[in-house]
N, C-alpha and C positions, 0 to 999 in steps of 0.2 A: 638332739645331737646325733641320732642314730644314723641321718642321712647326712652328716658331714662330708663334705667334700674333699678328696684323696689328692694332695699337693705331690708337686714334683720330689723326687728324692733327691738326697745329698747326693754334691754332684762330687767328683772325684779331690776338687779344692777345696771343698767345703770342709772337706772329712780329713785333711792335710791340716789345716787351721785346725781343726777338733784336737786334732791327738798330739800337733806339734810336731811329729815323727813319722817315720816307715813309708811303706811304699801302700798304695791302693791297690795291690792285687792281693785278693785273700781277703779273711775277717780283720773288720778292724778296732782291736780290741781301745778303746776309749780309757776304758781305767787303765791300762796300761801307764800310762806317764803319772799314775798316783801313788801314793804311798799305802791309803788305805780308804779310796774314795768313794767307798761303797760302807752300807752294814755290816756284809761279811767279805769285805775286802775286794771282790772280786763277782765277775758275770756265774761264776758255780758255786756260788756263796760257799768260797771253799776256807774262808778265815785264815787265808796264807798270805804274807806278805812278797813282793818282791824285794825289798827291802833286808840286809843282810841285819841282825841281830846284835844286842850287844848282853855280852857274860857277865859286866859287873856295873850294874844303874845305883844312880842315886838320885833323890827328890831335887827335882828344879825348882817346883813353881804348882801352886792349884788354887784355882778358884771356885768363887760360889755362885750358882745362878741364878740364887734366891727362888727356887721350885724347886719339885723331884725331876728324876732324868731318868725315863723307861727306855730310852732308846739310845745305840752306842753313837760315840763321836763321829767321824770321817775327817782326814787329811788328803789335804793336797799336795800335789809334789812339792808346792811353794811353801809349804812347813804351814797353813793356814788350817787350823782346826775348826770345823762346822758341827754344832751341837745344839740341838732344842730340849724343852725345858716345860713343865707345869707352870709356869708361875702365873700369878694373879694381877700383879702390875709390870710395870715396863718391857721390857723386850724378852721373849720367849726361841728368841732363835738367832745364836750369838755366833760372830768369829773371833778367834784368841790366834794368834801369832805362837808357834810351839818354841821362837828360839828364848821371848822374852815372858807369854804369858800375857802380853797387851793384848788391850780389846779393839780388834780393827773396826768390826762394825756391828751394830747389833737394827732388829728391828722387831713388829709385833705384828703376827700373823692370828688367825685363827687360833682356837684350842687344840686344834687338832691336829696341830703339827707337833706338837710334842710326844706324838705315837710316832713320829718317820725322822729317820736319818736322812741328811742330805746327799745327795749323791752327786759326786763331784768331777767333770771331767779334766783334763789337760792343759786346758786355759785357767783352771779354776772357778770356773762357772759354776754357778751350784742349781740343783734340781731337788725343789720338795714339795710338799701337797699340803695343804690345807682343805677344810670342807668347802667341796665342792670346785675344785681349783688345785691345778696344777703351775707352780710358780718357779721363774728363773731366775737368779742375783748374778750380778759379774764378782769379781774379786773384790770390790769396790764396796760392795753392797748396793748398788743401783740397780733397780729391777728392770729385766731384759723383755718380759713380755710374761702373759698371766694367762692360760687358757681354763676354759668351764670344765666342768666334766662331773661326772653323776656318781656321788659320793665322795669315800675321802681317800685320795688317791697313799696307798704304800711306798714305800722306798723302793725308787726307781732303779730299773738297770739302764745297760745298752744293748742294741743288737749289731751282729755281725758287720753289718752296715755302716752304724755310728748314729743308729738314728734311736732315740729315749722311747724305752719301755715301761708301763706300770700298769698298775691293778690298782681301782680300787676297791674299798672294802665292800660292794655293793657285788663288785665282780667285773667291773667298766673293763676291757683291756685298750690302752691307748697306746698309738705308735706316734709319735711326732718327731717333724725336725728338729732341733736342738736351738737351732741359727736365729729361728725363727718362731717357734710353737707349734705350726700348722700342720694339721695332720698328715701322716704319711702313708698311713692305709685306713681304711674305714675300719672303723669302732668294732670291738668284736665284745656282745655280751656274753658271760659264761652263766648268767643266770638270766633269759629272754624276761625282757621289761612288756606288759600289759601294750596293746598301741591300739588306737582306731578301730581297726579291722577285727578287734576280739570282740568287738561289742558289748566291753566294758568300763564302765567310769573307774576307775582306782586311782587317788589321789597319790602323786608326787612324793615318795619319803622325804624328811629334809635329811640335808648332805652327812648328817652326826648322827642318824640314825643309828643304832646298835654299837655306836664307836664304842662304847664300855666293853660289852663282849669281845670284843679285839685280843681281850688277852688272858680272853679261856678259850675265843671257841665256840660258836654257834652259831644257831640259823640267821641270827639277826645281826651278824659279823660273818656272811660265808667267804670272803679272805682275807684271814689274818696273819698272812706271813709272808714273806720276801720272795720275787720267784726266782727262778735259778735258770740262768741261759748259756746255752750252747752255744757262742760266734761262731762255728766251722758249720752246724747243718741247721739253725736257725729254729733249733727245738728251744721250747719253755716249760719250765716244769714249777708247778704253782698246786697249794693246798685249795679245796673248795666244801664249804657245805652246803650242797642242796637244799632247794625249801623242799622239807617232810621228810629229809634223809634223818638219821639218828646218829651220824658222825662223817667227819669231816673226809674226802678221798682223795688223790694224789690223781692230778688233773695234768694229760701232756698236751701243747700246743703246739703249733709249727708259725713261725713268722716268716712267708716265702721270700720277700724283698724284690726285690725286680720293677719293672715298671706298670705289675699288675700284683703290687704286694697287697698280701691279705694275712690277718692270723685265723688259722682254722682248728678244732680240735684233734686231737690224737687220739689218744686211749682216755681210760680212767680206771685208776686201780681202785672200788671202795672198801674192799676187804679185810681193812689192818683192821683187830682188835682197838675197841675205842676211835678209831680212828684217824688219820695224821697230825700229829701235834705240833711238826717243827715245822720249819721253811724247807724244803727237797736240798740237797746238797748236789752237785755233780761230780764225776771222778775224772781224774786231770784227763782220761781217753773222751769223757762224755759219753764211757756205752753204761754206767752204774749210778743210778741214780740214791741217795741212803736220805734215812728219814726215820724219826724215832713215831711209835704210835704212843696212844693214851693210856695203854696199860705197862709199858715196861720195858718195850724192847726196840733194839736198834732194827731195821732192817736195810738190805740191799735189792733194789728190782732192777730186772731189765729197764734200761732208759728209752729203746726202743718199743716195747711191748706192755710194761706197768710189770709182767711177770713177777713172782720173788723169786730170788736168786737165795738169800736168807734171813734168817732171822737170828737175832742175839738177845737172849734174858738179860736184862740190868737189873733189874728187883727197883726200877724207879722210873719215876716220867721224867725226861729232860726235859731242863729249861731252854734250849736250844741243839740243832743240827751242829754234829763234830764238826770239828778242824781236820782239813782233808789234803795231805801234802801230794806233790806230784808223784809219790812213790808209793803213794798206798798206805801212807798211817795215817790211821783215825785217831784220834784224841777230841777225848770225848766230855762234853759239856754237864755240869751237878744235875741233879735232880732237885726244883725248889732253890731253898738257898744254900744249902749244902752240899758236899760228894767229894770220893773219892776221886785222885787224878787217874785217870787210866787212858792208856793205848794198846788199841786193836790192828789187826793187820789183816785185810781182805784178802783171802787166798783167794777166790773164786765161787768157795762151795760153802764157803762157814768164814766167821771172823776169829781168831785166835788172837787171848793176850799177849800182846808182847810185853809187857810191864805194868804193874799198880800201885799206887803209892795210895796208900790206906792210912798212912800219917800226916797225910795231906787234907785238909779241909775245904775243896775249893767255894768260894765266895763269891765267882765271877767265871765268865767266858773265856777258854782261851784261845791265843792266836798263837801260829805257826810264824816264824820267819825265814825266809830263802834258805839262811846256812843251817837250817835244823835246830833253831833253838824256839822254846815256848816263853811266851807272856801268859800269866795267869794271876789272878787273883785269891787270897787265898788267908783263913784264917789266922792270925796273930794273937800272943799274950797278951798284947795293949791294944787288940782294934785288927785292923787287915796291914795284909804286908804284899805289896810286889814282890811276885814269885820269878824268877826266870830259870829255866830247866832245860837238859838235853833232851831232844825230842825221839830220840833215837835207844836214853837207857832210862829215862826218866827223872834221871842223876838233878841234884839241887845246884844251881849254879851259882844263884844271890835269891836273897830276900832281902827284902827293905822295906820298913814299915812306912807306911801312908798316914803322915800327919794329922792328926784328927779325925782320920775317916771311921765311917759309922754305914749302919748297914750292909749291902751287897754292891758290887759292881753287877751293873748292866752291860758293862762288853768290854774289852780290851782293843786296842788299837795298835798298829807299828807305824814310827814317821817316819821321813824319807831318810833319815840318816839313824834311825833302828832307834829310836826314841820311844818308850815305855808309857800311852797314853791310857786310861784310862778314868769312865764316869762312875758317880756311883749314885745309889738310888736316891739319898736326901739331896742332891745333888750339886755334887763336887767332882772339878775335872783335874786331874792329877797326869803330872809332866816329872819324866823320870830318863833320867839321859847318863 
């Protein structure tokens, strides 16, 4: 596939239908017309919604997927929730309707799609990967088209373009049209595959290779986490483990676009302690890139250079890259299954807390919404409760216990009309409006 052939790009109508909106000069940002149709919401996996918030939810509606749920939901403008699932019989990758809770469609994919969020655009199209295969559904659930591809492709973004980004866990990077499937720049590996010309026989991984390690970390998973894109300069910023490295390094890309689009390497930071353990986050400018390592601290690099700009002690590994609003607050993801809630505030030169709530247990991921308010997950005297908080004092705004639920949440979501989604690990999706 190495020698794939480079299709025409989206032409300027193509990308009108994509987004539903705006005009074709400038980036065009794809999730725009979503609620939260990414992992982390957004091309900077910045876990912000645009979507305004609401100060006092209560339980609609939750279901069970019959598996666990390592990976968060995604909503479409059209209130359509997309979430996969472990399970062992029936359908492993379901859509639920957020107003009622119905199940519009469900189908059964590979195992491996239960590691990736679908990623959703403006039509509600949805984008997710399975071993060995990159796969598209309309709203409907009828499949738009299936491309190959060498491993098992991560949760896709967009680029500036509107043309689908992803990794997969092998290190594949693929650009394709959306419309279509078909490639849109040739194949870019971040770890060079054996060919012909080495004058060596090395058999074929199959596509599940290493997929366990996926969610610690290592050579036989060298990318396990979401990448994070720039629409204005068509940067990519992606985790990678080298084969024979001893931890994982924060890997920049450039995807040029044009009519001789290519993705090429940047820098490569490999120097964090332990090495990168979250997804890259980007900052609403796109010049800061933050990323937690393996021993304990947050950091901030140059987006341009990999540089550190700085570093922050947590006294913990997160389970995920903060929540990153357009003003500069961090809010910041547990260590594990547990952790205090806290918000930082990136002056330039160090992070200072702006608030900590140390009586806060969080359980789960949070998300940012437009008018400054958090979704979070977070211990309960009966089980977990829906947190909602000011993002700005960290003030409690509602709690509401989540009927039944057990374990952690795996992510928090916002719908298009500030609707409080979230999954949890035994796997149960909870709708809170």
């Amino acid at each position: 596939m190495r020698a794939a052939l480079r299709t025409v790009m989206l032409t300027t109508s193509a990308a009108l239908v994509l987004t539903g909106c705006g005009s074709s000069s400038g980036p065009v940002d794809v999730f725009a017309a979503g609620a939260w149709p990414g992992r982390y919401a957004d091309a900077r996996n910045s876990s912000t919604a645009q979507a305004d918030g609401l100060r006092d939810v209560a339980p609609a509606w939750s279901r069970p997927l019959g598996g666990a749920v390592t990976s968060p939901a995604s909503v479409a403008a059209n209130g359509q929730i997309f979430v996969t699932g472990a399970t062992t019989v029936g359908c492993n990758l379901v859509s639920f309707q957020i107003d009622t809770g119905r199940k519009r469609w469900c189908t059964r994919l590979a195992p491996g799609v239960a590691g990736v969020t679908p990623a959703v655009d403006g039509m509600a199209n949805i984008y997710v990967g399975e071993e060995g295969a990159m796969v598209s559904f309309n709203e409907h659930g009828q499949r738009r088209w299936r491309i190959p591809v060498s491993g098992t492709p991560g949760t896709a973004q967009f680029t500036g373009d509107g043309n689908l980004l992803f990794v997969t866990h092998f290190g594949q990077v693929n650009v394709l049209d959306p419309q279509t499937g078909k490639h849109a720049a040739p194949i870019f590996d971040l770890v060079p595959t054996p060919a012909a010309t080495d004058g060596t026989n090395v058999p074929r991984l199959p596509n599940d290779h290493g997929l366990v390690a996926c969610f610690g970390g290592s050579e036989d998973c060298p990318v396990a986490t979401t990448p994070a894109v720039d629409l204005g300069t068509g940067r990519i910023l992606v985790t990678l483990w080298r084969p024979g490295a001893d931890r994982a390094a924060v890997v920049s890309m450039r995807y040029t676009g044009g009519d001789d689009a290519r993705v090429v390497e940047e820098w490569s930071q490999t120097e964090l302690p332990g090495g990168a353990a979250t997804s890259p986050v980007l900052s609403a400018d796109g010049a800061t890139v933050y990323v937690h390592d393996g021993e304990g601290a947050l950091w901030a690099l140059d987006a341009g250079t990999g540089a550190p700009r700085w570093s922050h002690g947590l006294g913990y590994v997160a389970s995920a890259g903060p929540a990153v609003s357009a003003e500069g607050l961090l809010v910041l993801a547990p260590g594990g299954r547990t952790g205090d809630l806290v918000a930082l505030r990136d002056t330039g030169e160090a992070a200072e807390i702006v608030w900590r709530r140390d009586d806060v247990r969080q359980l789960g991921v949070p998300a940012l919404t437009a008018d400054g308010l958090g979704y979070t997950v977070a211990r309960a005297d009966d089980g977990l409760a829906a947190l909602v908080f000011d993002a700005a004092s960290g003030e409690t705004l509602d709690a509401e216990t989540l009927p039944g639920a057990a374990g952690f949440s795996v992510g928090t979501a916002v719908g298009p009309s500030g609707e409080f989604v979230t999954t949890t690990l035994p796997g149960e999706v909870y709708v809170l409006r």
